[in-house]
C-alpha positions in Angstrom: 0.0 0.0 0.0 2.5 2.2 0.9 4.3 1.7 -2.2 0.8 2.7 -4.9 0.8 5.8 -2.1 4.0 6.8 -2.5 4.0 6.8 -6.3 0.8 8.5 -6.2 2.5 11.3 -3.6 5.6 11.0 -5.7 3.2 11.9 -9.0 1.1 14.4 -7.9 4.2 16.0 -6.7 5.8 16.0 -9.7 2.7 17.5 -11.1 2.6 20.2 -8.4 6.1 21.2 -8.9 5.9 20.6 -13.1 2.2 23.4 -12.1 4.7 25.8 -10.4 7.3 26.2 -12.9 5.3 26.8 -15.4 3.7 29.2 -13.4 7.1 30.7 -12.2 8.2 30.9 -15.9 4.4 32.7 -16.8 5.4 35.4 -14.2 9.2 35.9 -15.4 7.9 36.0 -19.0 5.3 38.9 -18.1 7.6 40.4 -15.3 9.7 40.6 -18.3 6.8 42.0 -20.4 5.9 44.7 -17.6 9.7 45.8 -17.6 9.9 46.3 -21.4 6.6 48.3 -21.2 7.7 50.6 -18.3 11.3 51.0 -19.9 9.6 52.2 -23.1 6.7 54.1 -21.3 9.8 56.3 -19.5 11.3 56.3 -23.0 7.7 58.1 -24.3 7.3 60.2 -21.3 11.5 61.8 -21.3 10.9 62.5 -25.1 7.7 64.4 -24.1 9.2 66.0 -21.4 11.8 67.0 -23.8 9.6 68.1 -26.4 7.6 70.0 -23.9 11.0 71.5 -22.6 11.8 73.0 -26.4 8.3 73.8 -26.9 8.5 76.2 -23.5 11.5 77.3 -24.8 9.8 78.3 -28.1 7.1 80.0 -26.8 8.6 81.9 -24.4 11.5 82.9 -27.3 8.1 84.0 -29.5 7.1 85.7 -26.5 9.4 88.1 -26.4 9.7 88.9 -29.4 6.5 89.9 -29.6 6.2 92.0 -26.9 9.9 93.4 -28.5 7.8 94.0 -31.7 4.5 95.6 -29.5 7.4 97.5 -27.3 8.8 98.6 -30.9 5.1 99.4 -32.6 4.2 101.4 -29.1 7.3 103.6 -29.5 6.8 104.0 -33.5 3.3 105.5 -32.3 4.6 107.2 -30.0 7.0 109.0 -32.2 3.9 109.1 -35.1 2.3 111.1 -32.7 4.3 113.1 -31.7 5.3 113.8 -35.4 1.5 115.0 -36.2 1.4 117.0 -33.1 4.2 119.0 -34.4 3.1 119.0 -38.1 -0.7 120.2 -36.7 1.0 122.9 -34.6 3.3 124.2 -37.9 0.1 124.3 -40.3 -1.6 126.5 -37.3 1.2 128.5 -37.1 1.7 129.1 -40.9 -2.0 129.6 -41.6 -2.3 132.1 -38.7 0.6 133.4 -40.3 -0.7 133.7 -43.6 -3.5 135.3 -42.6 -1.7 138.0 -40.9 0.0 138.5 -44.0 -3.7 138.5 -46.0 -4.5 141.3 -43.5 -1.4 142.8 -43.8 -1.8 142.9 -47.7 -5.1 143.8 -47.4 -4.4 147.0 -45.0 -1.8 147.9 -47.7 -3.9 147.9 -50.7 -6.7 150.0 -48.8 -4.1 152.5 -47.4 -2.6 152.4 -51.1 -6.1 153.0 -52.4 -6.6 155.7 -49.5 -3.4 157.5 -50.8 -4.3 157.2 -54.8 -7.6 159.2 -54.0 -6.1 161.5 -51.9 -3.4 162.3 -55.1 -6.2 162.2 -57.1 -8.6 164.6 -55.3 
């Protein structure tokens, strides 16, 4: 009896431990699996984190130069201005100008006139 026992012990556990190797070898090959997909998962994430890196960099270089270009409009307008301002202030001053001189002219002719009748009286 003891002998059919024994073979029977001696079978099932050879079957146990035949069960647990391949289960061992399962979990090695998809230990081995989980490691290749985290290796390249860190892979993905560092060449996002890279591209995210030159892509900050990009937008804050195209950041300044566009508040250099708004800093460079704002004083062009600035200067526009300041330009019209003066040219307004010239065309007041030369049409005042040339009115005095109308008047002027105008005075002369009537004391010319005034003088011609006078002669002529």
């Amino acid at each position: 009896m003891y002998g059919g026992q024994t073979s029977k012990s001696n079978e099932a556990s050879q079957t146990f431990k035949q069960e647990t190797e391949q289960h061992l070898v399962k979990l090695n090959e998809d230990r081995s699996e989980l490691a290749r997909n985290l290796q390249e998962a860190q892979n993905k994430l560092k060449t996002l984190e890279e591209g995210a890196a030159i892509l900050g960099q990009a937008t804050a270089h195209q950041s300044e130069e566009v508040s250099n270009r708004i800093t460079a409009l704002e004083a062009e307008l600035a200067s526009m201005t300041e330009k019209f301002k003066l040219d307004e202030d010239s065309e007041a001053k030369a049409r005042e100008e040339a009115l005095d001189q109308v008047k002027n002219a105008k005075e002369a002719q009537e004391k010319y006139e005034r003088e011609l009748m006078q002669h002529a009286v």
